[in-house]
ZADREN-575798 format. One record per atom (N, C-alpha, C): x, y, z. Coordinates in steps of 0.02 Angstrom, whole numbers, plus 50000, padded with zeros to 5 digits. Layout:
REM residues N
XYZ
...
END
This chain:
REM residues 339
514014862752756
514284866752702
515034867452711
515414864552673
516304864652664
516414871852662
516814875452706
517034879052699
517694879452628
517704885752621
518344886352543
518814890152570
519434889252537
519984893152570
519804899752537
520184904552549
520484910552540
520764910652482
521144909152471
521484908752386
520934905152368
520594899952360
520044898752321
519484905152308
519384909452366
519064914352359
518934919652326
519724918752314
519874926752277
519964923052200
520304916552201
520144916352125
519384916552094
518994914352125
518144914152111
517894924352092
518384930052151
518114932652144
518504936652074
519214936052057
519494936851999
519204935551930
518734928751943
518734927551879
517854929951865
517334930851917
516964932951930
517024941151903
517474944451911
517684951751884
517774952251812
518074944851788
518304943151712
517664943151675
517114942651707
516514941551677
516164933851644
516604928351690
516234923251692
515724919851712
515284917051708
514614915051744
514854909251787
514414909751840
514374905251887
514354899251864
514134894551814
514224889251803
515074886551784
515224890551745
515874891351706
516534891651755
516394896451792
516704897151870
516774891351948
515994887451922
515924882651971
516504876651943
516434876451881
516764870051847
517394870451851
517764876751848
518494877751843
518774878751901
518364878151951
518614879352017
518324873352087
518014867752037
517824862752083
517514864552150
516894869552125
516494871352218
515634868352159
515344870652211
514494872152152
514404878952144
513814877252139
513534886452103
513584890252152
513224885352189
512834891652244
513394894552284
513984890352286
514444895252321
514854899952274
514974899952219
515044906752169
514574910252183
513734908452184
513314914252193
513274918052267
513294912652316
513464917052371
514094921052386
514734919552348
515234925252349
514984932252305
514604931252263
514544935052212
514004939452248
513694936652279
512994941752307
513334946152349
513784943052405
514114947852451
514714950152423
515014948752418
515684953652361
515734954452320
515154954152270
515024956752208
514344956552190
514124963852210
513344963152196
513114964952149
513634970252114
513554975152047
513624971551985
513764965751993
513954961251945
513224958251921
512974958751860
512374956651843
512244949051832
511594948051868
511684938251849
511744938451778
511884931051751
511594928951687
510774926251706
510654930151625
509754928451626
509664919351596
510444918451576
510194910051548
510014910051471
510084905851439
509854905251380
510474909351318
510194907051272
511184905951217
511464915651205
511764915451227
511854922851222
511844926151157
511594932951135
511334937051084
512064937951032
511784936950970
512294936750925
512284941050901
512044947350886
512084951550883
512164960250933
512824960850933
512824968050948
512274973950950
512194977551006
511974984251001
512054989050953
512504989850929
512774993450869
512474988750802
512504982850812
512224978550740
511424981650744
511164979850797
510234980950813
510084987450792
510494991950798
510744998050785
510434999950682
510914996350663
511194995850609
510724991850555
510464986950588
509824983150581
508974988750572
508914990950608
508624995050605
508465003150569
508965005550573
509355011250517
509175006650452
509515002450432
509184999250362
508654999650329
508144995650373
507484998250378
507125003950351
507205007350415
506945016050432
507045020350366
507775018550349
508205024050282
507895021950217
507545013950199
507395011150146
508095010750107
508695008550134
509135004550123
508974998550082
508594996150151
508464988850133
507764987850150
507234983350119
506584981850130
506244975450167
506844971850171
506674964850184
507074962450238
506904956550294
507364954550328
508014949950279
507754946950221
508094942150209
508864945950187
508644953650158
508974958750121
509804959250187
509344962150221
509714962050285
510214959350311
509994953050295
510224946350318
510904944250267
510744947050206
511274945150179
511534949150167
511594956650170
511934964450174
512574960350249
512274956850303
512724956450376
513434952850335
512954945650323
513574941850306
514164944650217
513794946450204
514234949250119
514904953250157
514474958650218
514794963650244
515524961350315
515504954750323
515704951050361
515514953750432
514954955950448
514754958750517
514714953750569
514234948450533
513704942750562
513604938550521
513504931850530
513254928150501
512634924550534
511774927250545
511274927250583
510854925150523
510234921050545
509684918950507
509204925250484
508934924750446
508364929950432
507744928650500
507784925350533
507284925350573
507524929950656
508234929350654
508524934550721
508664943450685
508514942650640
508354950850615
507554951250630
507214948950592
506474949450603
506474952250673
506654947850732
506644945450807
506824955750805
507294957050798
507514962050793
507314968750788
506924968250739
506594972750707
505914973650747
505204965650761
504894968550792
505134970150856
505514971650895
505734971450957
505874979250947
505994983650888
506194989050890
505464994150887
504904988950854
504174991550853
504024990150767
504564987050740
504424987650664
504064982850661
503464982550611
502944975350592
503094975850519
502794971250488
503004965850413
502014967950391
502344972350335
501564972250324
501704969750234
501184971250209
500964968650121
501164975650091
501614976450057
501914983050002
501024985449969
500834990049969
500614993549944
500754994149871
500104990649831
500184991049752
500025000149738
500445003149701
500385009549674
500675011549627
500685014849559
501145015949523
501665018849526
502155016149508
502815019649527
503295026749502
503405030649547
503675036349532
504295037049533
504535039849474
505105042249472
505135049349494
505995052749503
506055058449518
505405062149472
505445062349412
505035068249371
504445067649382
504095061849416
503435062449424
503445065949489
503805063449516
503695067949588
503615074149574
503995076149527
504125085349512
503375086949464
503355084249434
502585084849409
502085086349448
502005080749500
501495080749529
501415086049586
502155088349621
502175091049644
502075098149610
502325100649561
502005108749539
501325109249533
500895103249500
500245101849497
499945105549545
500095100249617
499985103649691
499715109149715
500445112349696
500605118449711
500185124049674
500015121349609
499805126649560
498905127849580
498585121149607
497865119849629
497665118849684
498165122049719
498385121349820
497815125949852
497545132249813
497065137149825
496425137049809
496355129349757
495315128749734
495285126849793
494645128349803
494265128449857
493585120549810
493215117949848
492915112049819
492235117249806
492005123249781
491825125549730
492185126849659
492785126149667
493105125149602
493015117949575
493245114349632
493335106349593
492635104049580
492005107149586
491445105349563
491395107349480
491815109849462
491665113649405
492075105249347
492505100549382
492695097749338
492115090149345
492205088949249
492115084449239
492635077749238
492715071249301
493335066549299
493105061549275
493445058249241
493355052249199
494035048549193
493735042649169
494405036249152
494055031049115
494365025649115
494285017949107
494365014249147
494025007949152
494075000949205
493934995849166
494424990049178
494054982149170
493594979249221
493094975849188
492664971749249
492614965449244
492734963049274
492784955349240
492344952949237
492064946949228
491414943049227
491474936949280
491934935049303
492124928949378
492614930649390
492354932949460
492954937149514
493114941649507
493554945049539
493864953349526
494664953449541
494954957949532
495634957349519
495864959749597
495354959849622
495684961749687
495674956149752
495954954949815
495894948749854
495214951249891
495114943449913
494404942749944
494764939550016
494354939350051
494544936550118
493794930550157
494134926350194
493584922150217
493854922350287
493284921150320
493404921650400
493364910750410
493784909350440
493714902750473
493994901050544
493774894150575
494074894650639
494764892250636
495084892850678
495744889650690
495644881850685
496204880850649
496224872050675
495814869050612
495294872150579
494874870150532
495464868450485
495264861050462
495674856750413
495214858450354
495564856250287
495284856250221
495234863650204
494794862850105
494684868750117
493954868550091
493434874150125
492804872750095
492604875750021
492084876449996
491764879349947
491804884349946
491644888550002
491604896350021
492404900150047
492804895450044
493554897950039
493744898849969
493344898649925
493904897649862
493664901349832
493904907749790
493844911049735
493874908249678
493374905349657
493754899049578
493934907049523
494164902149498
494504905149420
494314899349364
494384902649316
494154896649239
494774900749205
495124894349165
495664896949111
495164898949041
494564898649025
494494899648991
493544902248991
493454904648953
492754909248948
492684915549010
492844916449035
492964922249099
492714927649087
493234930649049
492954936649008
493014942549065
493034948149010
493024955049042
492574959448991
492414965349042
492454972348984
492734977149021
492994981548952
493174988348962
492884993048980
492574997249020
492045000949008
492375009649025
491985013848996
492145021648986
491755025449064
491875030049092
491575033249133
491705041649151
491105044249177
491375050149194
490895052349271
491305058249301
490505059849353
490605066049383
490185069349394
490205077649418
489835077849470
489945083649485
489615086749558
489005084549567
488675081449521
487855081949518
487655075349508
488345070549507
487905063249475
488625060149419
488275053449434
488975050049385
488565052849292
489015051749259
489015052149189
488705045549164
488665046549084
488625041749037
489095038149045
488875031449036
489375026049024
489515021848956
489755020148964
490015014948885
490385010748877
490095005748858
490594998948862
490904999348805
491494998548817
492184997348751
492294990348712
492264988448663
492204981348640
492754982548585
493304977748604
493854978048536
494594982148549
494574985848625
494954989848636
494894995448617
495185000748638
495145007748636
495705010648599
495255014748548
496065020448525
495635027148497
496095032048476
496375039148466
495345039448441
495215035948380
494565038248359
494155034248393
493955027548426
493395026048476
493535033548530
494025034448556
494055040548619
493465047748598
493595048848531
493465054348513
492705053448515
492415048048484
491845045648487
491415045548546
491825044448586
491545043648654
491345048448685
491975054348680
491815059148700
491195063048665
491125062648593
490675067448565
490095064948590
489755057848609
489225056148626
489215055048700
489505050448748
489365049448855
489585057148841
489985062348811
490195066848871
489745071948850
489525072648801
489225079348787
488615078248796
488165070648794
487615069748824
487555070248918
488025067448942
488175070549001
488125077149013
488555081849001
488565089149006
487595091148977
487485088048936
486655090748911
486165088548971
486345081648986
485855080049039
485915084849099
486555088349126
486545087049189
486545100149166
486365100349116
486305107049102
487055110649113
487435107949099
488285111149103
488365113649025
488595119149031
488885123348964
489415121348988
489835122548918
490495120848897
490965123748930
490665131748944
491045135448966
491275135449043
490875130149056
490555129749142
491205121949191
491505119849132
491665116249164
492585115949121
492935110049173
493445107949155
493575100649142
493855097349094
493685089149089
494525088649107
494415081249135
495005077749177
495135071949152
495635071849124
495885064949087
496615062249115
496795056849123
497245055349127
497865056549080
498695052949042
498815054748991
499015047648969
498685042548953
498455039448911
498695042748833
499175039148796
499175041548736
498495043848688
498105037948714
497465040648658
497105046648687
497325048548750
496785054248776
497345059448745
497965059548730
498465065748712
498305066848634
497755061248607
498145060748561
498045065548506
498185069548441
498185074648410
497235075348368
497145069848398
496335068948360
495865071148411
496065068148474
495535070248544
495735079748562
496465080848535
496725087948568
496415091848503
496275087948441
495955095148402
495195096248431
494855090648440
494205088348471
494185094448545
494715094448562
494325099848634
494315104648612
494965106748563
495005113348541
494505117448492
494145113748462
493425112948411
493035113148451
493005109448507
492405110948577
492395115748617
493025120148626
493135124348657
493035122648732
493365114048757
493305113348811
493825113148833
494165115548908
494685116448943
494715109148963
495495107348970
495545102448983
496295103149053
496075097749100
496365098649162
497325095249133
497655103349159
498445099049146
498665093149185
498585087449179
498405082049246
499145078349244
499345078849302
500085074549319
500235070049290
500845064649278
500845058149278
500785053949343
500455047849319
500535044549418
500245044149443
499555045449432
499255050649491
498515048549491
498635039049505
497805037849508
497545039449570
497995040849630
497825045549698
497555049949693
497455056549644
497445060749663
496595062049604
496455056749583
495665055649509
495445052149559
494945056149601
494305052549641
493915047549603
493835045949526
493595041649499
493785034449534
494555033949536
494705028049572
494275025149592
493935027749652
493495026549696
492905023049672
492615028949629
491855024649603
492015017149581
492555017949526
492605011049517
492675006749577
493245006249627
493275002649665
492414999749685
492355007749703
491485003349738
490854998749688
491255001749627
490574997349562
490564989249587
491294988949588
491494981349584
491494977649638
491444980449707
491144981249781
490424976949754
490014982949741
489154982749734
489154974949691
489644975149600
489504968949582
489764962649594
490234962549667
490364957249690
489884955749717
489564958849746
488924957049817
488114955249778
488344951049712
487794949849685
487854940649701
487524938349722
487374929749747
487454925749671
487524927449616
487644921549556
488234926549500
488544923349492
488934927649420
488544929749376
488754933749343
488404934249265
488464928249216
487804927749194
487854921749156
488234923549075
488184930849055
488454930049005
488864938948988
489134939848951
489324946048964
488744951648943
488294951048906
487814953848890
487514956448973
487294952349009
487054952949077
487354955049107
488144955549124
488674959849156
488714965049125
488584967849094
488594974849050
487894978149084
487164972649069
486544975349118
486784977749199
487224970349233
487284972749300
487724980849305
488044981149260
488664985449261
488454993749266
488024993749198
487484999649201
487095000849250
486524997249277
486284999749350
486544999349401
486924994349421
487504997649486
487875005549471
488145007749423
488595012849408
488055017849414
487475017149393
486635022849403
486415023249481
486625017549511
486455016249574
486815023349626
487465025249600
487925027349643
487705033849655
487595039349720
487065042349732
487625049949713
487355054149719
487475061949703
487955062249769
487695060049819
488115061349900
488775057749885
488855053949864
489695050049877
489925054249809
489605055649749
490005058249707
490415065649745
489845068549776
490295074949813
490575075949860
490495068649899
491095068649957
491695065049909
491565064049845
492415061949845
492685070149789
492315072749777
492355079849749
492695083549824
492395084249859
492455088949923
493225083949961
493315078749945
493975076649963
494555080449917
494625083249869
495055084949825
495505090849876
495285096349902
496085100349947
496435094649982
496075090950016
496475087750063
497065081150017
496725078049958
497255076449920
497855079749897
497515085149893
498195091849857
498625092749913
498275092149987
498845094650052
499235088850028
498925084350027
499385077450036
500165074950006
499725079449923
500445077849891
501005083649910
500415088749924
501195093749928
501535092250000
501345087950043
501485086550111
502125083750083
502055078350061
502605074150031
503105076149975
502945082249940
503355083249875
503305079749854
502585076249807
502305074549744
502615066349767
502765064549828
502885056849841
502115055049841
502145048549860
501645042049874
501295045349926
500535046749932
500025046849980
499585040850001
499015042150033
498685036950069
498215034950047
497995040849997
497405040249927
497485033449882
END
């Protein structure tokens, strides 16, 4: 092993202080590594190795800043990010060393959440709502009658399906594919309601819905409902969304002639109408049928006894869910819940 002078020494350990790496140091000073690293171990131990590999292009303060974006809903996206750095002349980095970034901070990349969108005033809506029905107890919310509308389609459902396969599996099979047809498909509209005691009458809608089919509807699924299930008028509250045709001056003389209370119901707020639910699960039950409907006549059959199928117990655990929706929104001030 060649010994090095003294002045070679101290320049190695000068420039070693400058914060050069041993390779960089070996080259400009004609020794090898290992004798930069053995000066460096004994007269400079505090000095951190290099870990190797292309050094980080982004700042602490950027990762920083990167992140804050995020968190604040600044920005939603890496790509957003990505081009907020360079516009901003910070950085000029790929969308893939933000990503790097982000999960490294604990953030993951999930699928946006389809929900209707709120503005300030719905928030404020929904939020007095809240506040005003923060004290029923789910002997109150038994007292309402909830209802809506749904499409059902006749092949497939509007929602994603998922298939399990192995890795590596090429092609795609039969049982991967959700077909679709551009043409004969078909849907219906159908009417619903359901109380403490059991879902309601149903009714399929043919032609679309307005101000006098609504009224119709109501005088026959709802009041045969309320007869079947022994509810006076006086006994309950009906829950509508605000749908122009449910506001509309023909359905509002209709309650007022019925002398039925009707729920002041937010905008926004398919979170907070446990109906959601049933539907979701109708279309659950009529996916899990082994052949399509052959015609819509027969999807209207399947449609009716699945919806009869749905038992008294889930209608009142999604009744008996209603405080904890109400904590929810007022948790948030009439924002987005988990409902």
């Amino acid at each position: 092993m060649k010994k090095i002078s003294e002045e070679k020494r101290g320049i190695i350990i000068n420039l070693l202080d400058s914060g050069l790496s041993a390779r960089e140091i070996a080259k400009q000073c004609n020794v090898g590594r290992s004798t930069v690293n053995r000066i460096r171990n004994k007269l400079r131990p505090d000095i951190n190795k290099s870990t190797g590999g292309r050094p980080d292009k982004l700042t602490n303060q950027t990762k920083r800043y990167i992140v804050r974006s995020i968190s604040s809903g600044q920005s939603d996206t890496a790509t957003n990010i990505t081009k907020q750095l360079k516009n901003d002349a910070i950085v000029d980095v790929n969308s893939e060393t933000v990503r790097h970034t982000l999960r490294k901070s604990g953030l993951t990349a999930r699928k946006k959440v389809k929900k209707p969108r709120l503005q300030h005033h719905h928030k404020k809506k929904r939020y007095e709502f809240a506040k005003k029905y923060k004290d029923w107890t789910v002997e109150d919310w038994k007292q309402v009658i909830w209802s809506d509308e749904t499409k059902v389609n006749r092949i497939g459902s509007d929602g994603c399906k998922w298939v399990w396969k192995k890795s590596g599996d090429s092609g795609i099979k039969d049982r991967e594919v959700e077909g679709t047809v551009k043409f004969g498909g078909g849907s219906l509209m159908v009417w619903g309601c359901f109380t403490a005691k059991g879902v309601g009458y149903l009714t399929r809608i043919d032609g679309g819905l307005n101000a006098e089919l609504y009224v119709n509807i109501l005088n026959d699924e709802l009041i045969q409902t309320l007869e079947y299930y022994e509810y006076s008028k006086d006994d309950i509250v009906f829950q509508q969304d605000n749908d122009p045709k449910h506001t509309s001056r023909l359905a509002k003389n209709w309650f007022a002639e019925n002398e039925i209370e009707v729920l002041d119901w937010p905008p926004q707020s398919l979170d907070l109408n446990p109906i959601e639910y049933l539907w979701i699960e109708l279309k659950k039950r009529l996916n899990s049928y082994s052949n399509e409907a052959t015609s819509m006549h027969q999807l209207w059959e399947r449609i009716e006894e699945t919806w009869n199928s749905i038992s008294i117990e889930t209608c009142m655990n999604l009744i008996e869910s209603m405080p904890n929706r109400i904590n929810a929104v007022l948790k948030v001030k009439g924002g987005y819940t988990k409902y």
